[in-house]
Structure formats: C-alpha cells, structure tokens
C-alpha positions in Angstrom: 0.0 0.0 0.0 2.7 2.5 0.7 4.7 1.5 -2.6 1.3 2.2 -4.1 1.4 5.6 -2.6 4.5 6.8 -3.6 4.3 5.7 -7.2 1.1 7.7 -7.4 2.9 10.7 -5.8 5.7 10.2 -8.3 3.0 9.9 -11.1 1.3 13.3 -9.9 4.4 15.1 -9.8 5.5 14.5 -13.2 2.4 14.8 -15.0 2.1 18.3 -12.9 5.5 19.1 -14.5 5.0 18.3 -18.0 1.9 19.8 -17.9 3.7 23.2 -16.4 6.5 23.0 -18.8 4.2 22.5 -21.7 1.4 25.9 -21.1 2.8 29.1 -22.0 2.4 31.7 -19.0 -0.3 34.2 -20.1 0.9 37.5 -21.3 -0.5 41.2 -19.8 -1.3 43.8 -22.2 -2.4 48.0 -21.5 -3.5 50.9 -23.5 -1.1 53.5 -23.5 -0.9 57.4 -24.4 0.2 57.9 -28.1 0.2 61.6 -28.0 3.7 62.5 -29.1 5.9 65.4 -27.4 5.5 67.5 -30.6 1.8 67.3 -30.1 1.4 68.3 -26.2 -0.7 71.8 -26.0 -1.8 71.4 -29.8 -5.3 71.8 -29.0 -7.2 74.9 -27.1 -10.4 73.4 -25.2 -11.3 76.5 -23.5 -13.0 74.8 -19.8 -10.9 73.8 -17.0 -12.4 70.5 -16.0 -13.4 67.7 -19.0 -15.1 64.5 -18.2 -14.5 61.2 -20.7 -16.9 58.2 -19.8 -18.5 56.4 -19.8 -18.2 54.5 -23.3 -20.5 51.2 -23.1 -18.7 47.7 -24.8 -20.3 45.1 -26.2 -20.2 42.1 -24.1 -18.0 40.2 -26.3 -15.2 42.4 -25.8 -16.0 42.5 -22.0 -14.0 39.8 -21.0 -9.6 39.5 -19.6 -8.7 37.6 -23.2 -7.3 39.4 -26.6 -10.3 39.2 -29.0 -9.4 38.7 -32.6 -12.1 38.6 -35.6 -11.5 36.3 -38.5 -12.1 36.9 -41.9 -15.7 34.7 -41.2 -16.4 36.7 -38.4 -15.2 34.6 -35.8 -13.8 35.8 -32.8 -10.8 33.7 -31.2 -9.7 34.5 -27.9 -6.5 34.1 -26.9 -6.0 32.6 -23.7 -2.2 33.3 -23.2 -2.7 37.4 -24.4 -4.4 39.0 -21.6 -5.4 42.8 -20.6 -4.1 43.9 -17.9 -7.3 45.9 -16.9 -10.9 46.0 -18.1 -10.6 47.3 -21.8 -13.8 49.8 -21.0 -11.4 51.6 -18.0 -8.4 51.0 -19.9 -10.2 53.2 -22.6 -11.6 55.8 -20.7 -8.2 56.2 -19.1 -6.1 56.4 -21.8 -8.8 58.9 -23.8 -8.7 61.4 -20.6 -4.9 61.2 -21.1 -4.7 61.7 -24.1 -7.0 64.9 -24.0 -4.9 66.7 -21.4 -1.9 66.0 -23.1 -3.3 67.7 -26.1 -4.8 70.6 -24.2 -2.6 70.7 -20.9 -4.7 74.2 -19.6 -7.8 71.1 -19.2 -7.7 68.8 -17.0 -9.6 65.5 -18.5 -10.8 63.4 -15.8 -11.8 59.7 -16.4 -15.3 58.5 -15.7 -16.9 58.3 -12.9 -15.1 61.2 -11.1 -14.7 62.7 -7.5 -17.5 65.6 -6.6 -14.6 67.9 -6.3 -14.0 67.4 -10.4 -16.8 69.0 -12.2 -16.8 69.1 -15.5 -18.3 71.7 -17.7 -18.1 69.3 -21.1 -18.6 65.9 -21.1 -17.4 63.1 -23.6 -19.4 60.2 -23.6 -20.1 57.1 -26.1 -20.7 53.7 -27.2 -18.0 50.9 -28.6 -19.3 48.7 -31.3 -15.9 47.5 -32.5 -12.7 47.8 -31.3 -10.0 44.7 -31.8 -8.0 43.3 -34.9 -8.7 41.3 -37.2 -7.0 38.4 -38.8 -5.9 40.6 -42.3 -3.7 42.6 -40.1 -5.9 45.6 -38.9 -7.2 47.5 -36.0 -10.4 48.9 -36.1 -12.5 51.3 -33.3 -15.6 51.9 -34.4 -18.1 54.2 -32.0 -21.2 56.9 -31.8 -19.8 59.3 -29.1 -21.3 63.3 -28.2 -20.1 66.2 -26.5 -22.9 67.3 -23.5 -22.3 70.6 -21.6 -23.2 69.7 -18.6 -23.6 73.6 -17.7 -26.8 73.5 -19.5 -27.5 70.1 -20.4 -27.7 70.3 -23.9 -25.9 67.5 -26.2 -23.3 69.5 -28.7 -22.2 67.5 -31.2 -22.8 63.5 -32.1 -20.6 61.7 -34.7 -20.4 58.0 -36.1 -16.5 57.2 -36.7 -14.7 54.9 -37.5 -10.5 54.4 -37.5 -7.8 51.7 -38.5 -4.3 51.2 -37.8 -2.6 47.8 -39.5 -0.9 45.7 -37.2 0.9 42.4 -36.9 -2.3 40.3 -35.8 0.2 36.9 -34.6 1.6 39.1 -32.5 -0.5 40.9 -29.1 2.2 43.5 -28.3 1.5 44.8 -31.8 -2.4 44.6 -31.5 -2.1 46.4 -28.1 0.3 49.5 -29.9 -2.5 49.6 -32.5 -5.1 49.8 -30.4 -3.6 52.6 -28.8 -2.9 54.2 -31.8 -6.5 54.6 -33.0 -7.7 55.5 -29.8 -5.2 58.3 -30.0 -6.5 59.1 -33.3 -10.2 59.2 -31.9 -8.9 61.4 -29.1 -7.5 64.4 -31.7 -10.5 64.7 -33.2 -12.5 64.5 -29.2 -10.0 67.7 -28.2 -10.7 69.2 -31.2 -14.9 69.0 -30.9 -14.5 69.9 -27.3 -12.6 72.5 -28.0 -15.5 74.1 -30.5 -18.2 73.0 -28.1 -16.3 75.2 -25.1 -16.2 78.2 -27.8 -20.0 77.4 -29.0 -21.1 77.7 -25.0 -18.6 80.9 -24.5 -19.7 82.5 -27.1 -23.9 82.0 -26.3 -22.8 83.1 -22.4 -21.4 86.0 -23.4 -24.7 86.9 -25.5 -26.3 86.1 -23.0 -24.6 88.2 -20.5 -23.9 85.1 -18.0 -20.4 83.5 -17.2 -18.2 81.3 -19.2 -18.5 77.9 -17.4 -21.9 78.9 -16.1 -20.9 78.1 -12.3 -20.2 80.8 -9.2 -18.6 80.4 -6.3 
C-alpha cells in the first residue's frame, strides 16, 4: 500500500511538470498614451475640468482575453494574451490622457469622477468595435457626443470609424494599435471639445452670464 502511494505521488508530480513546462504563462497587455511630445498643447479646449466616460462595450469584448475577428467573423480568444485591466477603464483612461496631453490648460478626468471634479463638457459614447482582425488591422468603431453639462444640452454626435494595421500573430503589436486609434479618436474629441467650449462661451457672453456657467 505505501509502494502504491509513492508511485502515485511520483505519477502526480511528473504529470504536474510536464503539464507546467508544456502551457505558456499568459501575457498582460495596457492601453497607453500615443500623444507625441510635438503634439502636447496642440489643442485649445477653453473649460478647466473635461469629463471622458463612460463609453459602453459590447459584451464580447468585456472579457480578460485578446479578441481577434477572422475573416468569417469569428472571434478567437486568446487565452495566453491577456489585458491587464478592463478594456472599458483602460479606454476611458487612456482617452482622458490623451485629451490633457493635447490641451494641458484642461484637465480631463476619467469617468466616474470625485465631486470635487466638475466638468463643464462631457465626452461620452458607445464601442461597437474595437479589436483586430486576422488581415492585419485595427479597427474602433463608435457613436460618441459632447454634453455641456452647464446647461444640459448634447453638442455634437458623430459615427467614426479608425484603422491602424498591425501584426495580428503578434499581441504587443495589437495592443500598440489599439492605442494608436484611440489616440486618433482622441485628436479629433479635443478638437470638438474644443468648438463646443467656444460654442457655449460665445452663447454666455450673449447672454450676458459666465463662461462655465458656475459661481462660487
């Protein structure tokens, strides 16, 4: 009975180390800022405080894996390429960085925020799309406004899309790209908000009030 033991022990061990040696260790993956030093304070948005988020996913990109979408629409998930966050935060993050590195004199502050933030312009949105594809390409597809949340009134809606190609085999790549066309989305976010914060400046001073619409 104790021989019995031991060789099952032994037995255990070793298929518990070939199985080990044989499963790659999963991989962790972020956003990041893609704003480059020649961009910083490129954009004007004109309010102190802007608020990005929340921007609703679809469920199937609501999950730790690396989605990629075949040419058949099939969506493999790769166990071993992980994120190291929720993508939803991960976005919102990286898209309120990106903002106040393009317009420094704003501060952009990432959904949901502390009562001692409060924004005058909001950025908000939906995700229908945003992962590569098998062909080699990146693709962020979205409906987002800008609200002024000074008077409650929705300033601008848009449908975009943007693409970055990428090495699809490889998950550092995807990650880069993904970055990349959220940075791309986030130029043309400064540049709205920055018309929205001149839109509402201008109708305050018309209408005799103040520029962010708040007193102390």
């Amino acid at each position: 009975m104790k021989r019995t033991r031991i060789l099952g022990l032994m037995l255990t061990t070793m298929l518990v180390g070939c199985f080990s040696h044989s499963t790659p260790p999963s991989r962790f993956y972020t956003l990041t800022p893609e704003i480059g030093p020649g961009e910083v304070g490129t954009a004007e948005i004109g309010v102190p405080i802007v608020g990005v988020g929340p921007f609703e996913f679809p469920r199937y990109l609501m999950r730790p894996q690396m989605v990629v979408r075949t040419e058949d629409n099939r969506l493999i998930l790769n166990e071993f390429a992980r994120w190291g966050d929720d993508l939803d935060i991960q976005f919102v993050r990286i898209a309120a960085q990106n903002v106040s590195l393009l317009s420094p004199a704003s501060t952009a502050v990432p959904f949901p925020w502390r009562r001692h933030f409060e924004p005058d312009l909001r950025l908000v949105g939906n995700v229908n799309r945003f992962e590569a594809d098998s062909a080699g390409s990146v693709r962020l597809e979205l409906q987002w406004a800008i609200v002024n949340l000074v008077t409650g009134e929705t300033e601008s809606v848009h449908d975009s899309t943007y693409r970055a190609d990428t090495d699809a085999s490889d998950p550092a790549a995807i990650a880069a790209a993904m970055s990349e066309v959220l940075a791309d989305f986030s130029r043309e976010a400064a540049r709205d908000l920055g018309e929205a914060a001149g839109r509402a400046a201008s109708a305050s001073r018309d209408g005799g009030g103040s520029a962010s619409g708040r007193t102390d």
